[in-house]
N, CA, C and O of each residue as an XYZ file, in Angstrom:
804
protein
N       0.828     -1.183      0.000
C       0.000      0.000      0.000
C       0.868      1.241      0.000
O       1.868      1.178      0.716
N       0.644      2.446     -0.734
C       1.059      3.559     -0.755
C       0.871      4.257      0.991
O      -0.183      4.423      1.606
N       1.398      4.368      1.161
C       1.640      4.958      2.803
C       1.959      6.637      2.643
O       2.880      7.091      1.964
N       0.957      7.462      3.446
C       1.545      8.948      3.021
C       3.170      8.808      3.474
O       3.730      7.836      3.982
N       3.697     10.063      3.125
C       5.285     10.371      3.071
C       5.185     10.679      4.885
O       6.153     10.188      5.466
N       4.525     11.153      5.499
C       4.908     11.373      6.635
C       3.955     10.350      7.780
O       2.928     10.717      8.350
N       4.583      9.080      7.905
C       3.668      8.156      9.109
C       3.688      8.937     10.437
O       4.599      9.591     10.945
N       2.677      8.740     10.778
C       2.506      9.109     12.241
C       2.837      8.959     13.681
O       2.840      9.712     14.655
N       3.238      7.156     13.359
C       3.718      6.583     14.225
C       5.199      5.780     14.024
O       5.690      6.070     12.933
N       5.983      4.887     14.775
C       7.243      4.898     14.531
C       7.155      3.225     15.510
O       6.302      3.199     16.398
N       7.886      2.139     15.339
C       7.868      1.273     15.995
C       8.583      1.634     17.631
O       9.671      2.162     17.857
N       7.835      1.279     18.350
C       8.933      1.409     19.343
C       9.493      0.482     19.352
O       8.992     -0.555     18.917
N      10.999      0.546     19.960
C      12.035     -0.619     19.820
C      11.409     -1.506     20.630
O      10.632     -1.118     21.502
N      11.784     -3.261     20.353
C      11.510     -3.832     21.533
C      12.160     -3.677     22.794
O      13.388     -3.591     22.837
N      11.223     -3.617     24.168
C      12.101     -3.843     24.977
C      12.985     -5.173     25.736
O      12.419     -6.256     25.884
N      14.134     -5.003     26.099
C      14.653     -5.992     26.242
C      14.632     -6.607     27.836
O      14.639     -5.871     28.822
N      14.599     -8.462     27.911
C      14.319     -8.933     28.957
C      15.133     -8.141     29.971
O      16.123     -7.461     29.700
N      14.425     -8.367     31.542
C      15.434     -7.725     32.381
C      16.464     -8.969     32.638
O      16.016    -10.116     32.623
N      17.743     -8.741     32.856
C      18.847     -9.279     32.749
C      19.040    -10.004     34.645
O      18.289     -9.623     35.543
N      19.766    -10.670     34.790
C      20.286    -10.898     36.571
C      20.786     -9.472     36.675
O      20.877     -8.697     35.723
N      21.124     -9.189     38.031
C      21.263     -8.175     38.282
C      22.789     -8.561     39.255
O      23.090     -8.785     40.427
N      23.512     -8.457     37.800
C      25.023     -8.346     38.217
C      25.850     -7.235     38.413
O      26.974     -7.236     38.916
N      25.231     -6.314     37.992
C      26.108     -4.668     38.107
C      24.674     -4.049     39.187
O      23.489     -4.307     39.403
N      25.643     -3.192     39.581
C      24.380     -2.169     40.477
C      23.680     -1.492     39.800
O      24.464     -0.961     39.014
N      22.606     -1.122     39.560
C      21.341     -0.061     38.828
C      21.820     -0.766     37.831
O      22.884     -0.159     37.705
N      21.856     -1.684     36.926
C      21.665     -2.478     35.717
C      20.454     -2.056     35.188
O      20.275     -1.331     34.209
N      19.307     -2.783     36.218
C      18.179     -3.053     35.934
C      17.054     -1.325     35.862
O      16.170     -1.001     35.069
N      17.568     -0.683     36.914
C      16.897      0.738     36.617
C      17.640      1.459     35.739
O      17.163      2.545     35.410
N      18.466      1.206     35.371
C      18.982      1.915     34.171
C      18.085      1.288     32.942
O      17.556      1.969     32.064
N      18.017     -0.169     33.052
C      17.186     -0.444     31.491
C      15.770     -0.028     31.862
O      15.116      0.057     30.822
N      14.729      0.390     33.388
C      13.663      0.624     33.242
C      13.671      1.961     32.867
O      12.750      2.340     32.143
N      14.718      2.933     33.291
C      14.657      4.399     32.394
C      14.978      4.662     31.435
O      14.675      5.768     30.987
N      15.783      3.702     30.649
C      15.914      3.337     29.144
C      14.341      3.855     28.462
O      13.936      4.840     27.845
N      13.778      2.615     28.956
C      12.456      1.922     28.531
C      11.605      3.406     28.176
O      11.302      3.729     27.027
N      11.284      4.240     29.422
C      10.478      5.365     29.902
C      10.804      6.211     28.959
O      10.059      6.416     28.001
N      12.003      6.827     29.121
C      12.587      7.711     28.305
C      11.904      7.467     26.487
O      11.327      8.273     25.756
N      12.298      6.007     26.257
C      11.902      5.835     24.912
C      10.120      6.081     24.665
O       9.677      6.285     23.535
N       9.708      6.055     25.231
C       8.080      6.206     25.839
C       7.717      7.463     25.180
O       7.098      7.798     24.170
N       8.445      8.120     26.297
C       7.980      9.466     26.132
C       8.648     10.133     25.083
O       8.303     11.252     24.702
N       9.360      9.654     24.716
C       9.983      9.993     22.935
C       8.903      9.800     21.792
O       8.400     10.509     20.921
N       8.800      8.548     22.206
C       6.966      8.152     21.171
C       6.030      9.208     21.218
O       5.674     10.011     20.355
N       5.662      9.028     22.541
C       4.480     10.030     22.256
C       4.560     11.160     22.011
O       3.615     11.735     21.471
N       6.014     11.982     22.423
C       6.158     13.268     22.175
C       6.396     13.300     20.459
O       6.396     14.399     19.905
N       6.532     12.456     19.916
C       6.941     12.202     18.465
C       5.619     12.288     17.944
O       5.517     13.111     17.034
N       4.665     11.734     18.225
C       3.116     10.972     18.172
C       2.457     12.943     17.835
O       2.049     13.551     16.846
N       2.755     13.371     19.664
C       1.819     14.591     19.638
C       2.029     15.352     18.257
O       1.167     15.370     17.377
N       2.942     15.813     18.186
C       3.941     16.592     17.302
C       3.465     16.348     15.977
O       3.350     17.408     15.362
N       3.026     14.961     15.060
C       2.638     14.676     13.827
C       1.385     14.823     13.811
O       0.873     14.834     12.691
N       0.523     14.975     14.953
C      -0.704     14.864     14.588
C      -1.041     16.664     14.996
O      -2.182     16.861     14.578
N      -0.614     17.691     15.489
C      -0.459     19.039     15.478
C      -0.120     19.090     14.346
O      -1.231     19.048     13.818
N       0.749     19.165     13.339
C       1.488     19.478     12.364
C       0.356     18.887     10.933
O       0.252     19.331      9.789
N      -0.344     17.752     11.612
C      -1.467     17.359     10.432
C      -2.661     17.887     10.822
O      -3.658     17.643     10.143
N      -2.741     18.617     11.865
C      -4.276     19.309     11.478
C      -4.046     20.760     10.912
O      -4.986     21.516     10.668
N      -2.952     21.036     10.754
C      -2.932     22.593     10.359
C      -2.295     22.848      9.075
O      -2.360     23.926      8.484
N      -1.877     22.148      8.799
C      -1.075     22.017      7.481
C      -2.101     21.797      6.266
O      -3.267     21.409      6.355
N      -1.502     22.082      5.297
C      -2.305     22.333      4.088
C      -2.680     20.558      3.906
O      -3.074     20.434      2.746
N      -2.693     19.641      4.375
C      -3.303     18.489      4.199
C      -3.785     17.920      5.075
O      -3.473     16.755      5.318
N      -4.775     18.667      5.861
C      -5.723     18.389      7.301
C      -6.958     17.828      6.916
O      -7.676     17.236      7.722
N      -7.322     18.024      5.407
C      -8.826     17.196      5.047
C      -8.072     16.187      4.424
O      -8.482     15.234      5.086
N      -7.178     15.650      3.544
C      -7.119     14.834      3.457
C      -6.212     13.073      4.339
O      -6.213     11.856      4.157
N      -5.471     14.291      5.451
C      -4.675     13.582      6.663
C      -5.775     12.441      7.862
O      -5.938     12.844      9.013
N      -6.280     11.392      7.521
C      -6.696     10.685      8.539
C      -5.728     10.280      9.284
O      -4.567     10.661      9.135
N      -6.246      9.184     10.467
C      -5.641      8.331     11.676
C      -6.209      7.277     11.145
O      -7.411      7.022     11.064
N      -5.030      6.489     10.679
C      -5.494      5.530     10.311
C      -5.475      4.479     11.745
O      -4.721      4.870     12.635
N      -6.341      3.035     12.049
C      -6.777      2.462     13.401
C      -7.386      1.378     12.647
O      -8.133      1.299     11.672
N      -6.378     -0.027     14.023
C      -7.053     -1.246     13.728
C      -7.843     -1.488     14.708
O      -7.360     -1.177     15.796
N      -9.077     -2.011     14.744
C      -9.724     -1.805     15.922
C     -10.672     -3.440     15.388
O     -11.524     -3.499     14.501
N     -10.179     -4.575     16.239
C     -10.738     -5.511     15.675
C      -9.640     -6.635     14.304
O      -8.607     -7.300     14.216
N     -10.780     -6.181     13.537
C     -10.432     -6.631     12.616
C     -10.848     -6.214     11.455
O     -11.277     -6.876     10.511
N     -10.675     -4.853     11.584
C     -11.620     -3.596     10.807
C     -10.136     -2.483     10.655
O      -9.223     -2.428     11.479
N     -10.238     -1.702      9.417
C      -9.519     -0.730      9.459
C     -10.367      0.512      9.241
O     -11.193      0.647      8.339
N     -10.052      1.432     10.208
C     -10.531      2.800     10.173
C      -9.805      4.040     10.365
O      -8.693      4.163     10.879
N     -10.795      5.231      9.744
C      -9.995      6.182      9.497
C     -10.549      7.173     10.144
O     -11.538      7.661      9.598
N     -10.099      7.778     11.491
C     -10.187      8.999     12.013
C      -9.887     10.411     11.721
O      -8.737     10.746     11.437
N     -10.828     11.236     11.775
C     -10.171     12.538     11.646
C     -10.135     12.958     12.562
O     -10.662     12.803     13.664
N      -8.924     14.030     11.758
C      -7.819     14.074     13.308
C      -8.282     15.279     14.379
O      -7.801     15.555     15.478
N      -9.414     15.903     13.638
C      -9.558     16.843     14.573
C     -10.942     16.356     15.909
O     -11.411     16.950     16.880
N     -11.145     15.235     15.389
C     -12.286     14.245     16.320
C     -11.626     13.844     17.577
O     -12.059     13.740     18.725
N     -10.213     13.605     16.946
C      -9.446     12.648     18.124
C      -8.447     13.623     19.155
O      -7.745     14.622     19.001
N      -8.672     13.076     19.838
C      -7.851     13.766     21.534
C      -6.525     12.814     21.568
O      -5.959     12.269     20.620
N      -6.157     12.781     23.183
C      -4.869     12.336     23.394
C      -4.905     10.857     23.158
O      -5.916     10.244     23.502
N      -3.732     10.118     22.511
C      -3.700      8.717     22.580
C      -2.648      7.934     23.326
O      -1.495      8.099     22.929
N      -2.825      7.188     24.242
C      -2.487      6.808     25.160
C      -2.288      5.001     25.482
O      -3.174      4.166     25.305
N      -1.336      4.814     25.825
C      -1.214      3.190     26.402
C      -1.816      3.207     27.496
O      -1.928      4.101     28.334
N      -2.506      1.376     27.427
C      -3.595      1.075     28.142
C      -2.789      0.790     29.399
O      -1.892     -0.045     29.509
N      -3.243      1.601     30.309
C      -3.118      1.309     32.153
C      -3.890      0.594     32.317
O      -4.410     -0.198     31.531
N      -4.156      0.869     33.879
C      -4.774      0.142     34.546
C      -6.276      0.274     34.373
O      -6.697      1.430     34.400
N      -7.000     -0.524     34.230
C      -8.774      0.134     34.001
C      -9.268     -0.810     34.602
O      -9.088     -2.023     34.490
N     -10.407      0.250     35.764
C     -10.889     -0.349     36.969
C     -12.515     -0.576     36.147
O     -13.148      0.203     35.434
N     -12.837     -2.038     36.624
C     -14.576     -2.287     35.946
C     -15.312     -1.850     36.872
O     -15.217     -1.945     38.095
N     -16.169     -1.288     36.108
C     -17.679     -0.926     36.453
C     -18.752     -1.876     36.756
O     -19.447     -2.145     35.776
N     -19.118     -2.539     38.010
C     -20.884     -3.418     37.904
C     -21.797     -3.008     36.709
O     -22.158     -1.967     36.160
N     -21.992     -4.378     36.582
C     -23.260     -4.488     36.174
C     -23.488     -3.389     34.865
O     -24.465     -2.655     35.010
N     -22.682     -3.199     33.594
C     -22.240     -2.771     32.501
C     -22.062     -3.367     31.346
O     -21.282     -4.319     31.358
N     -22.548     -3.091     30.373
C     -21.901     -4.247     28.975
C     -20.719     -4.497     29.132
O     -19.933     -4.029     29.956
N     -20.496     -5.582     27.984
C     -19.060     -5.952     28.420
C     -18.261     -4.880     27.274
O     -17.031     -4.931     27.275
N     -18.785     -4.137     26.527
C     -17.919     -3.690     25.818
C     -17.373     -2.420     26.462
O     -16.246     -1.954     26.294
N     -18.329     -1.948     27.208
C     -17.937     -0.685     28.660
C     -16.106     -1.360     29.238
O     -16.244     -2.533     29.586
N     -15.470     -1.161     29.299
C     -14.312     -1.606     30.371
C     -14.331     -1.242     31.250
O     -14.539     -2.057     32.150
N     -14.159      0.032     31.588
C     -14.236      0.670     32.664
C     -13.903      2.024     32.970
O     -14.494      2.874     32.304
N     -13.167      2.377     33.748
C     -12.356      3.437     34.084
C     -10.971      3.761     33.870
O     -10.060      3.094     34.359
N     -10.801      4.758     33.160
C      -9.096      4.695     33.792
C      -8.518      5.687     33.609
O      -8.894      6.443     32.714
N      -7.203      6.052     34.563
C      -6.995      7.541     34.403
C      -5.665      8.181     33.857
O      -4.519      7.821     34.125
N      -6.052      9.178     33.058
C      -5.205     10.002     31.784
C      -5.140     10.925     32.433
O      -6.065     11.649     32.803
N      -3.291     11.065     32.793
C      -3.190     12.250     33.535
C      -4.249     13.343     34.448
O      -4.557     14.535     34.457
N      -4.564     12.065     35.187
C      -5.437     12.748     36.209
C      -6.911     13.043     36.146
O      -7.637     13.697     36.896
N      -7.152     12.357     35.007
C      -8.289     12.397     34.431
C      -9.709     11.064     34.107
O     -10.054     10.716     32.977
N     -10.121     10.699     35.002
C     -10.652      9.367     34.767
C     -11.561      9.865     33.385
O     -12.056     10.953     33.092
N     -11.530      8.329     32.574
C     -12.355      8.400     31.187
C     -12.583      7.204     31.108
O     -11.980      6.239     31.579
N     -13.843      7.309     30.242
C     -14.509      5.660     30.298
C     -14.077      5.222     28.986
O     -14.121      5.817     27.910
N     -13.573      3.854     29.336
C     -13.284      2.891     27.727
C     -13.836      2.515     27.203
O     -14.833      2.305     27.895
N     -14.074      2.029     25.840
C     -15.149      1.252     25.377
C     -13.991      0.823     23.920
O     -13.311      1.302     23.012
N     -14.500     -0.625     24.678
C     -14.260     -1.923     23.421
C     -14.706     -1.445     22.354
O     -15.889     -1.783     22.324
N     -14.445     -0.808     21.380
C     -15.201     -0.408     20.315
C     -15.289     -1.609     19.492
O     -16.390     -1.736     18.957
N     -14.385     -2.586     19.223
C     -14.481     -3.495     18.381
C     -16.031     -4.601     18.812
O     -16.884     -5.163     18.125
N     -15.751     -4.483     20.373
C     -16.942     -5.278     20.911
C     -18.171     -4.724     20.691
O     -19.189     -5.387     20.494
N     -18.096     -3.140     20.726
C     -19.122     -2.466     20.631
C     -19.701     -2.819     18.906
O     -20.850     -2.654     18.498
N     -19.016     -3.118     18.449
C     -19.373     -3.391     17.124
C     -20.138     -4.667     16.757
O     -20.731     -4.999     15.731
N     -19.954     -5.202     17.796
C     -20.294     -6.753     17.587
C     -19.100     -7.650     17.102
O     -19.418     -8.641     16.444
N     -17.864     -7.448     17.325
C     -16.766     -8.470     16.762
C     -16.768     -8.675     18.623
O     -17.346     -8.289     19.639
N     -15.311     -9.861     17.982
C     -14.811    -10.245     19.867
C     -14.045     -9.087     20.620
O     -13.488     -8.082     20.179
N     -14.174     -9.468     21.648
C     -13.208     -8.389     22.815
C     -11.921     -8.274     22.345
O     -11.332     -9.181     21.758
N     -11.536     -7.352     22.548
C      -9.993     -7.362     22.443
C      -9.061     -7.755     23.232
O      -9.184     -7.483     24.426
N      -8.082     -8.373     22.847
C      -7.162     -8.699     23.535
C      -6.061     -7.738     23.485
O      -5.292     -7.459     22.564
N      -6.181     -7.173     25.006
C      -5.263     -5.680     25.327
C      -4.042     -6.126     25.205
O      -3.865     -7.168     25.837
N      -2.699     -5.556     24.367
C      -1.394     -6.082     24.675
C      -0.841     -5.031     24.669
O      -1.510     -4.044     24.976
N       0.795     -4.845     24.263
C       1.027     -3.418     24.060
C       1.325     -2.600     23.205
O       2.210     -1.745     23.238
N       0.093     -3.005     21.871
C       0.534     -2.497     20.345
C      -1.256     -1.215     21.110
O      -1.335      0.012     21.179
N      -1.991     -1.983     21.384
C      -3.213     -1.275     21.892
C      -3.338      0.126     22.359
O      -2.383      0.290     23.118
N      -3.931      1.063     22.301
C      -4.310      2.648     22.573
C      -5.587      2.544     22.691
O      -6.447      1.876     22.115
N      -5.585      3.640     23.894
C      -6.564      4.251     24.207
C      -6.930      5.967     23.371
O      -6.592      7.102     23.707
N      -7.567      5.572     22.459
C      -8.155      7.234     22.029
C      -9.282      7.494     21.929
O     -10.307      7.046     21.414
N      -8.730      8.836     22.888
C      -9.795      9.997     23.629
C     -10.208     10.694     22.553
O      -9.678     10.941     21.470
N     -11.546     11.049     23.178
C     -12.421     11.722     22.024
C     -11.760     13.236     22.495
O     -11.153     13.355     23.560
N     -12.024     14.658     21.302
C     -10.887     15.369     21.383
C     -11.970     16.577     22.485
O     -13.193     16.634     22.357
N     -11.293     17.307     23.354
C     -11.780     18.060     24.477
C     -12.695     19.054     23.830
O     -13.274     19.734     24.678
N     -13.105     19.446     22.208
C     -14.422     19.532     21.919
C     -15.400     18.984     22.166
O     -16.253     19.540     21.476
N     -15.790     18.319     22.655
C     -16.540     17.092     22.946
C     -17.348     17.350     23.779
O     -18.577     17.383     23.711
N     -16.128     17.692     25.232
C     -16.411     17.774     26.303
C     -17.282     16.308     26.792
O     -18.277     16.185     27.507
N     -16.354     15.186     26.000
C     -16.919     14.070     26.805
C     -15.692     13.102     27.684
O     -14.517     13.060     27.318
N     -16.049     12.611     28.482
C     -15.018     12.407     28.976
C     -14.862     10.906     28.743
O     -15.460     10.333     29.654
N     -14.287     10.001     27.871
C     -14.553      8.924     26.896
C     -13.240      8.373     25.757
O     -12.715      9.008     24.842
N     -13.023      7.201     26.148
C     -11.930      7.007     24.575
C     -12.045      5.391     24.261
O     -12.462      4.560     25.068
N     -11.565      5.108     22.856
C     -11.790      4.111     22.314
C     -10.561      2.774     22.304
O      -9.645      2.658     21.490
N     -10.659      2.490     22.661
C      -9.836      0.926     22.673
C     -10.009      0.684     21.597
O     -11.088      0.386     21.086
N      -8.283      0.832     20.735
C      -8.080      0.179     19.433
C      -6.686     -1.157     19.853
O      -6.094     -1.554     20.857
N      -6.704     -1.406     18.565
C      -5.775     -2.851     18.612
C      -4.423     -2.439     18.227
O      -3.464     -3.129     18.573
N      -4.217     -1.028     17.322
C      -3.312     -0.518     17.289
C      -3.292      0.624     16.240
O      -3.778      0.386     15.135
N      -2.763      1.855     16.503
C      -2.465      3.093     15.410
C      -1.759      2.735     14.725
O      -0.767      2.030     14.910
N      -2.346      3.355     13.447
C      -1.551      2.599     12.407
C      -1.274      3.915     11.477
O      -1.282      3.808     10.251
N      -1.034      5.129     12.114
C      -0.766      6.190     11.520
C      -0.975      7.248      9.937
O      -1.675      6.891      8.989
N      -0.478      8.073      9.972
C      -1.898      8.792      8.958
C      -1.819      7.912      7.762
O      -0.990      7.033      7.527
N      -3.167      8.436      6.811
C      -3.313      8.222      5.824
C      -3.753      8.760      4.953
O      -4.746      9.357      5.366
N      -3.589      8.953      3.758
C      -4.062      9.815      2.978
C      -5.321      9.564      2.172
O      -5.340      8.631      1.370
N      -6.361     10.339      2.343
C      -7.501      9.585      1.460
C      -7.652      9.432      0.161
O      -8.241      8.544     -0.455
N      -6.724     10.932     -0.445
C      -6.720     11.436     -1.663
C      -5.992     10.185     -2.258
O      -5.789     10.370     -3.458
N      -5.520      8.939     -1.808
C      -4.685      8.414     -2.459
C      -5.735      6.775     -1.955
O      -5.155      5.736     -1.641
N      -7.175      6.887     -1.983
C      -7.989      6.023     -1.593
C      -9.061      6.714     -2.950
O      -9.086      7.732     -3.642
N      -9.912      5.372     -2.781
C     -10.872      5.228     -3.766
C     -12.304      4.759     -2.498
O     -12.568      3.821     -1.745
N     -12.936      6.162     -2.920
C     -14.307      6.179     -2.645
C     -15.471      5.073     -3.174
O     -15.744      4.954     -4.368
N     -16.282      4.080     -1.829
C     -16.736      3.055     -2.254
C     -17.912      3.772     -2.798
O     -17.981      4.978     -2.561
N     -18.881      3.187     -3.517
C     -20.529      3.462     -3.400
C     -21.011      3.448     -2.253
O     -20.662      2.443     -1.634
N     -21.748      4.213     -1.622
C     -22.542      4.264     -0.680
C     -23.441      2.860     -0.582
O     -23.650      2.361     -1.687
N     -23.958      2.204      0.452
C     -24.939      1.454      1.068
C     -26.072      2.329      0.522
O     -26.299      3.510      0.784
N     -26.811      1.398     -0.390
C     -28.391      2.004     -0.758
C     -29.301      1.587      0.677
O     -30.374      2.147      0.898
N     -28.950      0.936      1.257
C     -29.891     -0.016      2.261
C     -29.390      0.316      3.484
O     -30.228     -0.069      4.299
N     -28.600      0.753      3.972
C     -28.059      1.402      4.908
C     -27.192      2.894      4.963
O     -25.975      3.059      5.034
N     -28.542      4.134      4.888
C     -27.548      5.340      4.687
C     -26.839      5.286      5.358
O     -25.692      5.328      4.913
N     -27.064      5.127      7.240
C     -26.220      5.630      8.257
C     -25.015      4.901      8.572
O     -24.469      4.848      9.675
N     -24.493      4.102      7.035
C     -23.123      3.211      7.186
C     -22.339      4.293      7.141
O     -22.646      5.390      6.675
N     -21.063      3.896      7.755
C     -20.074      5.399      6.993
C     -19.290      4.542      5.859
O     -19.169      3.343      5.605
N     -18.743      5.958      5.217
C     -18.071      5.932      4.236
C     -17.125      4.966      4.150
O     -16.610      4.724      5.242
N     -16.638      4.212      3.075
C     -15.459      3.814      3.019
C     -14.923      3.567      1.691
O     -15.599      3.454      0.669
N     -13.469      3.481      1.793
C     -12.579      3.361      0.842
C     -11.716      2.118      1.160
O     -11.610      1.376      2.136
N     -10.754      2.243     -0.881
C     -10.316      0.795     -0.316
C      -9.025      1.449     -1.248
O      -9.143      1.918     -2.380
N      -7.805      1.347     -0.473
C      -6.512      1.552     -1.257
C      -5.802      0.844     -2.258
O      -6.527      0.209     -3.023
N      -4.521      0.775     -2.475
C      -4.535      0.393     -3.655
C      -3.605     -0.973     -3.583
O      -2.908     -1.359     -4.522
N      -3.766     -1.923     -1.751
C      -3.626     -2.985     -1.591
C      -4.542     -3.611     -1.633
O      -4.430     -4.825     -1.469
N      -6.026     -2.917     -1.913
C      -7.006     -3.273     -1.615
C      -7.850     -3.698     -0.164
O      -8.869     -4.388     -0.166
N      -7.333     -3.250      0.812
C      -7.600     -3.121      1.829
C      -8.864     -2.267      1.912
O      -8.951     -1.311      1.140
N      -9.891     -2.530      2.809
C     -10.793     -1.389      3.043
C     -11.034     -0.724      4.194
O     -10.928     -1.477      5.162
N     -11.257      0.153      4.413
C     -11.085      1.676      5.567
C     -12.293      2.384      5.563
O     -12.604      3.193      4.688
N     -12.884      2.126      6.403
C     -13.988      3.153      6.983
C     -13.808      3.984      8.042
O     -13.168      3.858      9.086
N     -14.662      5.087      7.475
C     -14.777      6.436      8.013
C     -15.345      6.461      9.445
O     -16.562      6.483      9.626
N     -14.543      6.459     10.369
C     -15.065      6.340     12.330
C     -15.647      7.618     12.571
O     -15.273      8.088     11.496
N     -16.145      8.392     13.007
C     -17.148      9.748     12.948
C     -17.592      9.589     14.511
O     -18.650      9.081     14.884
N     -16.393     10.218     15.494
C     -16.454     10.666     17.278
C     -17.818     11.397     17.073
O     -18.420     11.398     18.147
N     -18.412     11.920     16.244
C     -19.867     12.743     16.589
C     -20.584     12.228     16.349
O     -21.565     12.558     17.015
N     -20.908     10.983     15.272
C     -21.842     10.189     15.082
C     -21.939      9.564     16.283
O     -22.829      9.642     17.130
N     -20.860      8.891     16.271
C     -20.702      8.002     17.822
C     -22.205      8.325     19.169
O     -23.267      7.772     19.455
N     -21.399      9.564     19.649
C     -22.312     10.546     20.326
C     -23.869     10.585     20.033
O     -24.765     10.976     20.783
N     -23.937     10.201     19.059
C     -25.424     10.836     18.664
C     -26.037      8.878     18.609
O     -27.049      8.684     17.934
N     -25.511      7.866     19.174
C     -26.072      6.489     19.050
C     -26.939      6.984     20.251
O     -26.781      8.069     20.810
N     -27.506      6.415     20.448
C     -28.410      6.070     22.282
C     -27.507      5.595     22.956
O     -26.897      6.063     23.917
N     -27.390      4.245     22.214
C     -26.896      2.940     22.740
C     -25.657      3.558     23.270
O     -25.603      3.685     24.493
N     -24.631      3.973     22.544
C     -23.446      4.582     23.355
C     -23.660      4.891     24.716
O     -22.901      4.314     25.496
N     -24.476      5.634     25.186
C     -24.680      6.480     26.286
C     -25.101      5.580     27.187
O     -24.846      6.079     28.283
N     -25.692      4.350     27.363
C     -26.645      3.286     27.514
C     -25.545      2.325     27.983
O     -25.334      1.370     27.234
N     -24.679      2.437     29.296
C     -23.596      2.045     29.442
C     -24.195      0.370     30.471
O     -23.499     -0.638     30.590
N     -25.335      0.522     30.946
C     -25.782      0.326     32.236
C     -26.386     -1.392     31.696
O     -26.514     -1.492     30.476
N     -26.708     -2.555     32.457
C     -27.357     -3.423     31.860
C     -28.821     -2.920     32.436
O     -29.850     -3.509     32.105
């Protein structure tokens, strides 16, 4: 697949097993290794996705997201901070696609399995997985469990499907030129389900 010129995201290196601990601070030296490289990511992360909403290719710059077994395409001005999955405390008596709680710099926000929410299986959280927050336009306090960012994409370089005669309220999608297909994720449609809001059994 044609990949825009500027990806969004960057592998992080693997990290490496912790070793015996034959030298002194060995081992906290490789956990601030680790951190350091962290926060290199994301500060790398913030930085491409500022630079793609303002730049002369902000309508055609998505987020591209595997979520499932589905590829989708966010716009970027929908999406808030994206974040590795902590700790997330469950909620009683909630769908299962609800997770729970969990907190972003100080900020509790509720998760949601989106893939589950879709009707595919749960996800299995590892550490390719993000949490993305819907963006503080919103003013909701909420983010989506994907399987992994898979950084921008360009649409202009996608082919627009036919619309669903039988289902207007499908979104859009395209299919590149691996033939892969990518639909259009829409944080305001979202909002506007019932069911979203409808966290409770």
């Amino acid at each position: 697949m044609t990949q825009s010129t500027s990806p969004l995201t960057a592998e992080l290196p693997p990290s490496s097993p912790l070793q015996p601990i034959d030298k002194a601070g060995k081992v906290a030296l490789d956990a601030d290794s680790r951190r350091n490289r962290l926060r290199e990511f994301q500060s790398h992360l913030l930085e491409r996705m500022q630079a793609a909403r303002s730049g002369s290719e902000a309508q055609e710059s998505q987020l591209g997201l595997l979520i499932g077994q589905s590829r989708w395409l966010l716009n970027l001005q929908e999406a808030g901070e994206i974040v590795a999955v902590e700790q997330i405390s469950r909620v009683p008596l909630t769908h299962d696609w609800y997770l729970g709680l969990s907190n972003v710099r100080g900020t509790l926000i509720s998760v949601i399995d989106f893939a589950r929410y879709q009707g595919q299986a749960l996800t299995q959280i590892d550490k390719e997985c993000r949490i993305v927050a819907f963006a503080p336009t919103f003013s909701f306090n909420s983010g989506l469990l994907v399987s992994r960012v898979l950084g921008l994409r360009n649409v202009a370089q996608m082919t627009l499907q036919a619309p669903d005669s039988l289902d207007q309220a499908a979104p859009k999608r395209y299919i590149d030129s691996d033939s892969q297909i990518w639909s259009e994720l829409s944080m305001a449609q979202i909002l506007q389900d019932p069911r979203f809001l409808q966290v409770g059994l």
